[in-house]
C-alpha positions as CSV (number, residue, x, y, z in Angstrom):
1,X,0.0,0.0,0.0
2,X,2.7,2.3,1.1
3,X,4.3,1.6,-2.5
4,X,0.7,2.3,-4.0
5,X,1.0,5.4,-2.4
6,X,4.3,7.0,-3.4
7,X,3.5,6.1,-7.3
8,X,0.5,8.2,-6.9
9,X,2.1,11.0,-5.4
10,X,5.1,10.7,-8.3
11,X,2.4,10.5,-10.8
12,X,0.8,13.5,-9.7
13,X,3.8,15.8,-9.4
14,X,5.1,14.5,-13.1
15,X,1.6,15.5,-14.2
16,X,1.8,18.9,-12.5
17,X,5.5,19.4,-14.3
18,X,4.4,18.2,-17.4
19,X,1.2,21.0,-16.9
20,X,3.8,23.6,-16.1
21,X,6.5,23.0,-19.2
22,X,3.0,22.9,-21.2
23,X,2.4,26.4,-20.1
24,X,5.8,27.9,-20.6
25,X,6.4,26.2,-24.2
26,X,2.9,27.9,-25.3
27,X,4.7,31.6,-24.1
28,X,7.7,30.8,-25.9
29,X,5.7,30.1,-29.1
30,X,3.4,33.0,-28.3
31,X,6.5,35.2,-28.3
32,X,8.0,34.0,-30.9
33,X,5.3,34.5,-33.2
34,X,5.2,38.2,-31.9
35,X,8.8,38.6,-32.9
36,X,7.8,37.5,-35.6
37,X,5.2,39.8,-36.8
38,X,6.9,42.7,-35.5
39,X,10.0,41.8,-37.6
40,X,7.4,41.4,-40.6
41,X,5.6,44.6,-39.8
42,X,9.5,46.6,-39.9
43,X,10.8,45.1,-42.8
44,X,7.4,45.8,-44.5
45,X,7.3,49.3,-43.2
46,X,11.0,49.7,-44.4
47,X,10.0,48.3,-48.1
48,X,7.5,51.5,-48.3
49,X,9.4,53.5,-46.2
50,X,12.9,55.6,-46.2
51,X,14.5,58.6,-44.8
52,X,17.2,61.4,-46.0
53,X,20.0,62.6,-43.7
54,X,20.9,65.9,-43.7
55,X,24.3,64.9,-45.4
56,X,22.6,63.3,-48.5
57,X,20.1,63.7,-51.6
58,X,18.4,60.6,-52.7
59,X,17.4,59.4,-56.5
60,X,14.3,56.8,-56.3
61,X,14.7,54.4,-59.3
62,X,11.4,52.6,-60.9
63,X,12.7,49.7,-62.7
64,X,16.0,51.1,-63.1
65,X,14.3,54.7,-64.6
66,X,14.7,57.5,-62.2
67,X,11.6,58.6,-61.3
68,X,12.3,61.1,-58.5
69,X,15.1,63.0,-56.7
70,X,15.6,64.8,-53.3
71,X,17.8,67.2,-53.1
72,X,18.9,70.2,-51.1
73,X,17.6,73.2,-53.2
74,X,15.8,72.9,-55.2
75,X,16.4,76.4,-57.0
76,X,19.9,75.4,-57.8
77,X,20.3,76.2,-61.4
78,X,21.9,72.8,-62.0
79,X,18.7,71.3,-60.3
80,X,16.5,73.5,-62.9
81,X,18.5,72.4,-65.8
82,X,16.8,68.9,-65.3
83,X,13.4,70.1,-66.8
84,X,14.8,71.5,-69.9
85,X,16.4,68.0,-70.6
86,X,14.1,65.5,-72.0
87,X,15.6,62.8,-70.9
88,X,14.9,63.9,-67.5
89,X,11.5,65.8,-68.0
90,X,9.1,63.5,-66.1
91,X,10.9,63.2,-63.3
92,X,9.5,64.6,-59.5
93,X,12.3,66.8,-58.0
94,X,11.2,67.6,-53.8
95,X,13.4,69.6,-51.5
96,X,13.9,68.2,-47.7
97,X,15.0,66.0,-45.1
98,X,13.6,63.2,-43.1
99,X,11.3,60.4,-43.8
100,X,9.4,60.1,-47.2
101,X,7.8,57.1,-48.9
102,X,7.8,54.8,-51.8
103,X,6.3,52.1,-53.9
104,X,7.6,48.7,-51.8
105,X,9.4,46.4,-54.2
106,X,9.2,48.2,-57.2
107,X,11.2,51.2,-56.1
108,X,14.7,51.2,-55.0
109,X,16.5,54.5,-53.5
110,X,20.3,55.4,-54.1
111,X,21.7,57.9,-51.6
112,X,24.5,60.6,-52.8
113,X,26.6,63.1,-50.7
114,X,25.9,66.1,-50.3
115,X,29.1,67.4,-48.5
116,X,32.1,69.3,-49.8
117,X,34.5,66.4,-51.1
118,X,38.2,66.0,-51.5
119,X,40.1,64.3,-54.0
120,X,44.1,63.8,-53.5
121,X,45.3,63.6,-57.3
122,X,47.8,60.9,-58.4
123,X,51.5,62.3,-58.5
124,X,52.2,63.0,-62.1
125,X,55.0,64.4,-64.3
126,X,54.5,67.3,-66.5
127,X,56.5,69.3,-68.7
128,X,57.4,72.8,-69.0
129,X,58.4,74.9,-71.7
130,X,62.3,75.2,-70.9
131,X,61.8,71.3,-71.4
132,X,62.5,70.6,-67.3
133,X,60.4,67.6,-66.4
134,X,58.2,68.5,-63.2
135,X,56.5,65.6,-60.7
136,X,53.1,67.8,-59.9
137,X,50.7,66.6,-57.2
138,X,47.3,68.1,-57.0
139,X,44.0,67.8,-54.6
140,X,40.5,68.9,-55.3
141,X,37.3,69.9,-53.5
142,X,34.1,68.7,-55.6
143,X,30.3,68.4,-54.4
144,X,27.4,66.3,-56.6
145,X,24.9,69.4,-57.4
146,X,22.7,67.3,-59.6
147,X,22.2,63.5,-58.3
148,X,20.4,62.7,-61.8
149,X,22.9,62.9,-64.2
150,X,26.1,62.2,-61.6
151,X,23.7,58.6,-61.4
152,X,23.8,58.4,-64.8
153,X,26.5,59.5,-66.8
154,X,29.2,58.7,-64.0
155,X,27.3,56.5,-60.8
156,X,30.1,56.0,-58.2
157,X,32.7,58.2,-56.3
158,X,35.9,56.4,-57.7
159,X,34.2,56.9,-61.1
160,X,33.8,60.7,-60.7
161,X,37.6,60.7,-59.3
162,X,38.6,59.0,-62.3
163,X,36.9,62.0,-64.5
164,X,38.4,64.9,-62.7
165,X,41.9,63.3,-62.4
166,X,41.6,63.1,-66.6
167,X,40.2,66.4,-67.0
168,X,42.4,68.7,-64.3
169,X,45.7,66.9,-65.9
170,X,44.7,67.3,-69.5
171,X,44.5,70.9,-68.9
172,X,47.3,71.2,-66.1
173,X,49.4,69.5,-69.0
174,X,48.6,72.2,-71.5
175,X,48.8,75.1,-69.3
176,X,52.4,73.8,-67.7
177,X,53.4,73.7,-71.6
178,X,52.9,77.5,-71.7
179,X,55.6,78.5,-68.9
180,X,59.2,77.5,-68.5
181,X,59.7,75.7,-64.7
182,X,61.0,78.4,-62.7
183,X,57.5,80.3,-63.1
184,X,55.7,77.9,-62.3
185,X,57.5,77.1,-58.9
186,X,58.6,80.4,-57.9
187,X,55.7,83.1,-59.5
188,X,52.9,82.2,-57.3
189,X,50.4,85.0,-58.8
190,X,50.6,83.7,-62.1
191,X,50.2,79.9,-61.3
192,X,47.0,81.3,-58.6
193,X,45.7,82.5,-62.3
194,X,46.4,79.2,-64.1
195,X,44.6,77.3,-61.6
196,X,41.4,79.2,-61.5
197,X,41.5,78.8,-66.0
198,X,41.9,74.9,-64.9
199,X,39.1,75.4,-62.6
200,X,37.0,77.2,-65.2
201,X,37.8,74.4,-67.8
202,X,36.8,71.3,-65.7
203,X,33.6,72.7,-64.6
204,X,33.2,73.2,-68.3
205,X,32.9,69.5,-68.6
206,X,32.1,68.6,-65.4
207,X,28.3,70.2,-64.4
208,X,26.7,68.6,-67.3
209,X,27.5,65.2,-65.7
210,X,25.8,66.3,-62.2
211,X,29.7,67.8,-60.6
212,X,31.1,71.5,-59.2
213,X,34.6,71.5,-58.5
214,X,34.6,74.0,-56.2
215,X,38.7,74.4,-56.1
216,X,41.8,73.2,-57.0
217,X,45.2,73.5,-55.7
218,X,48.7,72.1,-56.2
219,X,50.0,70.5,-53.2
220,X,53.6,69.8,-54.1
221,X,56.3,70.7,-57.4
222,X,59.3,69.0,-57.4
223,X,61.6,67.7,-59.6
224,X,62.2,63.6,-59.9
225,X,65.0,62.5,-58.0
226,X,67.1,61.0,-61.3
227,X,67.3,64.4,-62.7
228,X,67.6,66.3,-59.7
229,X,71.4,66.9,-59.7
230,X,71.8,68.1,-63.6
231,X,68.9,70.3,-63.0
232,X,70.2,71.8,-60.4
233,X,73.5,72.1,-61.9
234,X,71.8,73.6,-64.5
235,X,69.9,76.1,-62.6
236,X,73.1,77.5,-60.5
237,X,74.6,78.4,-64.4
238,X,71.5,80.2,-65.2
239,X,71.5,82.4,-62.0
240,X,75.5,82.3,-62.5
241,X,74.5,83.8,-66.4
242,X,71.9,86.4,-64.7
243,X,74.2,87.4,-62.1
244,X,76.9,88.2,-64.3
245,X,74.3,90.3,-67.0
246,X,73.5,92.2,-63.8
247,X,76.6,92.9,-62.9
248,X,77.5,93.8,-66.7
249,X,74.2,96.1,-67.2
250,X,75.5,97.5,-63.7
251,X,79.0,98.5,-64.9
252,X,77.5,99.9,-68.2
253,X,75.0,101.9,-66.4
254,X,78.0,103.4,-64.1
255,X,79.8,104.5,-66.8
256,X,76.9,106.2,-68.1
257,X,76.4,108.0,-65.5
258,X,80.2,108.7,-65.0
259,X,80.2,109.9,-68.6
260,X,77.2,112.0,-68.2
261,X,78.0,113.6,-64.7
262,X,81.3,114.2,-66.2
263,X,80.0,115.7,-69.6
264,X,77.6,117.8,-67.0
265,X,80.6,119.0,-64.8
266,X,82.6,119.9,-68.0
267,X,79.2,121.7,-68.8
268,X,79.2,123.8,-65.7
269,X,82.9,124.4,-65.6
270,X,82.9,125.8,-69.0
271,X,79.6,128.1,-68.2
272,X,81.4,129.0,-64.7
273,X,84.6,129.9,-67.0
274,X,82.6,132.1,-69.2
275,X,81.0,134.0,-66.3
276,X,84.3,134.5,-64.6
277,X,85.8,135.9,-67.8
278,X,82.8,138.4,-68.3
279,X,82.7,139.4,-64.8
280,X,86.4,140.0,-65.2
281,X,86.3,141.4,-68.1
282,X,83.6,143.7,-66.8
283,X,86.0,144.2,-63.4
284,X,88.9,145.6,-65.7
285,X,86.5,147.6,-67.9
286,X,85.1,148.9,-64.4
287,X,89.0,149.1,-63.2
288,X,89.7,151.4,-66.0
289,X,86.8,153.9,-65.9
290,X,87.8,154.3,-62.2
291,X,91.8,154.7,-63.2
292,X,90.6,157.3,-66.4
293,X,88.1,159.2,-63.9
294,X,91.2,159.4,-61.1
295,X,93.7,160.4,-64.2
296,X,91.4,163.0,-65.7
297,X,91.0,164.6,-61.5
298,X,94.3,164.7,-60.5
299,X,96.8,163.8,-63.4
300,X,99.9,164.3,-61.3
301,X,98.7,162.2,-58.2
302,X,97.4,159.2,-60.7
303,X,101.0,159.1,-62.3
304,X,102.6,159.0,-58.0
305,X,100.2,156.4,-56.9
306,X,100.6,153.9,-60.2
307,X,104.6,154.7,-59.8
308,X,104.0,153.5,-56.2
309,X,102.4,150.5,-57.1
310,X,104.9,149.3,-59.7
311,X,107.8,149.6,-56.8
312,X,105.7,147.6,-54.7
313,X,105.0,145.0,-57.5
314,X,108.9,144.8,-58.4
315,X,111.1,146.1,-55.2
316,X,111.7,143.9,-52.4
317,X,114.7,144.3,-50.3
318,X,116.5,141.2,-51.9
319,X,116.1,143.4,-55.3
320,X,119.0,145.2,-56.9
321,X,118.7,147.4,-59.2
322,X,120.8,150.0,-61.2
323,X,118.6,152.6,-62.5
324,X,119.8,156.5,-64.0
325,X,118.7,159.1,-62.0
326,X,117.1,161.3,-64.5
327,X,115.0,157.8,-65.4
328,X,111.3,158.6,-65.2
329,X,110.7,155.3,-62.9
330,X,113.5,156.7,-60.5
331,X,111.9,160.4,-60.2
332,X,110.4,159.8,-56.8
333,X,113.5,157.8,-55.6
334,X,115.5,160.0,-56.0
335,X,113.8,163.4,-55.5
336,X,114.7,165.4,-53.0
């Protein structure tokens, strides 16, 4: 009986266990299947559902036609362009961020930048007019204005890096062509000039395909290594070659001006001699009126004063000289 008993009791607690892993299977498949529909219900809403970031513009696709684009202005001339094109004429063009919708399944969404991008150019050698061989390295800064036609005529960043590196080269090459090196490395206005007509040209091609470069800039010039030493060689003669026409141009301009300061001082000196000789002339003229006027007042006195000044001019007390006494020139010597 006892054994009667404890089979009953085991039977009714295995029962009771059994009841209770019942229970608790039914919530796991309860929960499960709510997973389940939630999961359904997001990846449904996401099929008719999709959202823009404020660093992006969208093209929505209809069997691999665009249909629609979202983009940041839509007042942007290139934006505007879109309904002149045929090609693109149908096609719904909204303005904003945030969530919109779409046909599920049948429409698919590609997202584009909408930020300020950079492209670091390949190192290339170009060639100057002088014939010097330069290694140039470029970067440039580039935005998608138009989503439409970047999608279709180029479709992918490395595509669109592809294009510019082709285009700013081609015309970098061209433009190099036009200068000898030392301009371009040294004349920093000029090559500021060149890059804004390389700028100009690339947009050119550029903004039809849905691209603005917005600038461009040369990072580094340098020569290559292997040619390094002869071009510099070559660049000490031609300073050496400069120097020396400076100097030259600099002796040939001093004696210029020697010559002309001392054609002007020979100038002056013949003008001061001139003067001197009429003023002198004029003195002795002056000299004699004054001599004629004394002669004519006192005759007698004129002839003592002039006698006076000859002694002085000719008599010293180291002069001899023997002289007759009835002499005219002795009269006052020996007068009494």
């Amino acid at each position: 009986m006892e054994n009667e008993s404890i089979k009953q009791q085991y039977k009714a607690q295995s029962n009771k266990n059994g009841n209770i892993n019942d229970k608790a299977k039914g919530l796991l498949i309860s929960l499960g299947v709510f997973i389940g529909l939630v999961l359904v219900l997001i990846l449904f809403t996401g099929s008719f559902m999709f959202t823009v970031g404020e660093k992006e513009q969208a093209v929505i696709t209809q069997f691999d036609k665009i249909v629609r684009i979202i983009v940041d202005d839509i007042n942007d001339p290139s934006i505007q362009a879109l309904k002149d094109n045929p090609r693109f004429a149908d096609i719904t063009i909204e303005q904003g961020k945030g969530l919109f919708f779409k046909i599920p399944l049948i429409q698919k969404v590609e997202r584009f930048s909408n930020q300020l991008l950079t492209f670091d150019t390949y190192a290339e050698e170009v060639f100057t007019k002088d014939k010097k061989t330069i290694l140039l390295d470029n970067y440039a800064q580039w935005k998608i204005t138009n989503p439409a036609t970047f999608m279709v005529n180029i479709g992918s960043r490395e595509g669109a890096h592809q294009r510019i590196d082709e285009l700013i080269y081609s015309k970098m090459r061209e433009e190099i062509g036009k200068i000898d090196a030392h301009i371009l490395i040294a004349d920093k206005d000029y090559v500021m000039t060149m890059l804004e007509n390389v700028e100009d040209y690339v947009n050119s091609q550029l903004e039809p395909n849905g691209i603005t470069i917005r600038d461009i800039r040369i990072k580094r010039t340098e020569f290559p290594d292997e040619t390094k030493p002869s071009i510099y060689e070559q660049m000490r003669s031609e300073r050496q070659a400069v120097a020396t026409k400076y100097r030259a141009d600099g002796q040939k301009a001093a004696r210029t001006l020697r010559a002309e300061a001392q054609k002007t001082a020979t100038v002056i000196e013949a003008q001061a001699y001139e003067q001197a000789q009429k003023l002198m002339g004029e003195g002795d003229a002056e000299a004699l009126k004054i001599y004629a006027e004394a002669y004519n007042i006192d005759p007698e006195f004129y002839a003592f004063w002039k006698t006076l000044q000859t002694y002085r001019e000719v008599i010293d007390e180291d002069t001899t000289i023997i002289i007759s006494p009835d002499s005219e020139f002795a009269k006052y010597i020996y007068s009494k």
